[in-house]
N, C-alpha and C positions, 0 to 999 in steps of 0.2 A: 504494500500500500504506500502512496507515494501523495504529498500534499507539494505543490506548485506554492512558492513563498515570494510576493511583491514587494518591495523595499521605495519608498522615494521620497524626496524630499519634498513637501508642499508650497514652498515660495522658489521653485525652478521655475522653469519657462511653459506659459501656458501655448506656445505657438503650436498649429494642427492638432489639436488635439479638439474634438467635434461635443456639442451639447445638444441635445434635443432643446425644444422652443420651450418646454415646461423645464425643462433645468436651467436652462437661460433667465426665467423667468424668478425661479429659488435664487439662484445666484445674486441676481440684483435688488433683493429683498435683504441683504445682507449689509449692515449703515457700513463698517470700515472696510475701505478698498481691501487688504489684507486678507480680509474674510473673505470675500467677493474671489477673490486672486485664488484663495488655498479650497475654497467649495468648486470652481469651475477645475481648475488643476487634478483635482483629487476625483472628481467625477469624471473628468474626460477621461482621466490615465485608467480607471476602472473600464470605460469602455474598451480602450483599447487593449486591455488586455482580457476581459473575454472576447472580444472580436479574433483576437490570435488563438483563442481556446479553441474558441468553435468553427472558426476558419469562415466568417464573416466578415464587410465593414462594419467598423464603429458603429454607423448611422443605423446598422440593422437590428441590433440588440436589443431587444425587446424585454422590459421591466415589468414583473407583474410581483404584486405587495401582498403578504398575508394578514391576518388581522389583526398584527402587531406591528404592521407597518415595514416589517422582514422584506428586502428587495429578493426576488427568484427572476432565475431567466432556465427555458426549458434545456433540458440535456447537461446541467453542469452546477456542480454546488462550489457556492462560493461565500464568504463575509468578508467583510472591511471593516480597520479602524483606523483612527488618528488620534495624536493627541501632538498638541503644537503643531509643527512642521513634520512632524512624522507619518508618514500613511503608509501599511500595511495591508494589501490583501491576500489573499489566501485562497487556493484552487485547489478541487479535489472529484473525486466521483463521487465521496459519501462524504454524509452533512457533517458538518465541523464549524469552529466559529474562535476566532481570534480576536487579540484583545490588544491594545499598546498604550501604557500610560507614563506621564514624565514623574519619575520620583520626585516630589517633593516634601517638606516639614509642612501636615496643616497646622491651622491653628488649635483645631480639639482635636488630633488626631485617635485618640484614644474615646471621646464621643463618636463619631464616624464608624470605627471600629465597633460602638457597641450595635450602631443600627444595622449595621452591614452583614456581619460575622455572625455565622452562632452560636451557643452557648458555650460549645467545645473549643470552636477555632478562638472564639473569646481568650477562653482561660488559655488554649496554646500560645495564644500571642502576648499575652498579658506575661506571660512564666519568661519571655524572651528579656535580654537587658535594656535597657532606653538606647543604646546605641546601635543595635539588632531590629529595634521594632519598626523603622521607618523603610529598611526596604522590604521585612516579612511582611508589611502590611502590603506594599503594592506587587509581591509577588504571591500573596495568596487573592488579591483584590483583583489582576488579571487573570488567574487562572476560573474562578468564579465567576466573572463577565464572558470568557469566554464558555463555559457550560452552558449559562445562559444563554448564546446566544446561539449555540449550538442545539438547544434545545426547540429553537423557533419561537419562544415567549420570551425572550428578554426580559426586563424586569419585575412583569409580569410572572414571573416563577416563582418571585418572591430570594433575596438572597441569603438570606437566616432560614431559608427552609433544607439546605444539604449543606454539608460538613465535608470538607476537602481537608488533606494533613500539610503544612507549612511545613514540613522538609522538606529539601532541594531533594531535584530526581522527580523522572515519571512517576504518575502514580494512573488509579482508574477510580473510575465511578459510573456507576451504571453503565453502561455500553462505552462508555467515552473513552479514549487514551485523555489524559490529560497532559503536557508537558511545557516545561518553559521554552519560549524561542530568545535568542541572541537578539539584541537590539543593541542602537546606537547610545554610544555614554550618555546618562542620564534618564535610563528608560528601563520598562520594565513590558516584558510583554507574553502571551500565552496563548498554546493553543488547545483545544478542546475537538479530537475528532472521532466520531463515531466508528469502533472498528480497532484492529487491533495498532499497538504502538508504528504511527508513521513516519517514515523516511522522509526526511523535507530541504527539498531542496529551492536553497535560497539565490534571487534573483536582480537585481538593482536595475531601477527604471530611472 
């Protein structure tokens, strides 16, 4: 089993890369150019790279939503993330769902934690030192966004309803391989795919 891993940066060059008239239209709903800049960028390069999946143009890619708001296009599972400049997609045969976030100190990170976590992942995080917690917290926080999102209900699933273990290294849960992917210094990022532990071979756009 084999997951296709997209790497790129979201303030590159938005040049040829195509948006349908209703993405064009999200885009420009967007107040700072910046935003405007890394929503067209990050949606085009998604085209273009199922368009190379499926061996269409861009232009043909057809988007349909589930009722979570989940983007599908037929004959191919994929998800997307961002966080900053960072955009991440992820291509596979079977459903999967990836996650990328920039580590940082919040301000209650330990309130955050209590809403997010549950009861278990609580007390495992809480047992870690204060120098330890800040990136346990965003490497068990991606891997959990990405279950989620793997699962098709996104937050909807609720994130204190399953218990993931915050040691480094694959682990599983329910059907899913769970494991960390490599990201750019300052980030944290995961994937969740259905099926057994995948080979992932990484790619830069």
């Amino acid at each position: 089993m084999s997951v296709r891993l997209w790497l790129a940066d979201l303030d590159g060059p938005n040049a040829g890369l195509w948006l349908a008239p209703e993405e064009e239209a999200r885009r420009d709903r967007f107040v700072f150019p910046v935003h405007r800049h890394r929503f067209a960028r990050g949606r085009g390069l998604l085209r273009q790279v199922l368009a190379r999946e499926l061996a269409i143009a861009p232009e043909a890619v057809a988007f349909t939503y589930n009722a979570y708001g989940r983007p599908t296009v037929e004959g191919l599972a994929f998800n997307v993330s961002h966080a900053e400049n960072q955009l991440m997609i992820a291509v596979a045969a079977h459903n999967l769902g990836v996650d990328i976030e920039a580590v940082r100190l919040l301000d209650d990170q330990r309130g955050v934690a209590r809403t997010a976590f549950s009861a278990a992942e609580l007390d495992a995080w809480l047992a870690l030192s204060e120098n330890e917690r800040p990136q346990a917290f965003y490497r068990l926080w991606t891997r959990k966004e990405a279950v989620m999102k793997a699962s098709g209900l996104g937050f909807a699933m609720g994130s204190r309803s399953f218990t993931l273990a915050l040691d480094e290294g694959p682990q599983r849960f329910g059907g899913y391989a769970v494991v960390d992917l490599a990201a750019p210094p300052g980030y944290q990022a995961a994937l969740a795919f259905e099926g057994p532990e995948p080979v992932v071979a990484v790619n830069t756009l």
